[in-house]
Phi, psi and omega in degrees: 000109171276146179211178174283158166224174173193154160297126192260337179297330160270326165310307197256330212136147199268011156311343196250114185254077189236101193258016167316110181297088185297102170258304186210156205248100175275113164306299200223174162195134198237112182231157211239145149195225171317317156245146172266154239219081177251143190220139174280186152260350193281335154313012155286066183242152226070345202258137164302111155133003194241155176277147164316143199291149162274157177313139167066348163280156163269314190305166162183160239263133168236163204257031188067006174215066217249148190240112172294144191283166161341293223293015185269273213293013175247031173298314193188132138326305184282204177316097147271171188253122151265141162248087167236139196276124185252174142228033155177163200233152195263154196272131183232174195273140169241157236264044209325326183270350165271349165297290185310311178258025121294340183236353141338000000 
């Protein structure tokens, strides 16, 4: 799962003393195919690309490049739907000459 990532100690400010590479904050992650599926993330442990779950929390955090477990591909053989849910995005710099010829 690709996302944009940042720093928030350079994005927001070096007041915020998080140097953690923030991509997307995943609640849930849902796959539909023959059977339906659900895996929380904070039950990712080992997968490449996710921050350690926070206290008290399911959601948890991905470094802009998160490795979906296996058992996603042992849903269905055919077609499946992923569905993942966030519940918030880490704030990034945007690129002013790839914004500007996206609204060209």
């Amino acid at each position: 799962m690709h996302s944009k990532a940042a720093l928030p100690s350079e994005v927001v400010g070096p007041f915020l003393d998080d140097r953690r590479v923030l991509g997307v904050l995943v609640a849930k992650i849902s796959v539909f195919g023959d059977r339906a599926f659900e895996v929380l993330p904070a039950d990712m442990t080992g997968l490449s690309g996710w921050h350690v779950a926070e206290l008290n929390r399911t959601d948890r955090w991905t470094k802009g490049l998160a490795i979906l477990p296996e058992a996603i591909s042992e849903v269905s053989n055919k077609v499946k739907l992923i569905k993942v849910e966030l519940t918030a995005t880490s704030e990034y710099f945007v690129d002013a000459i790839e914004f500007a010829e996206k609204i060209a």
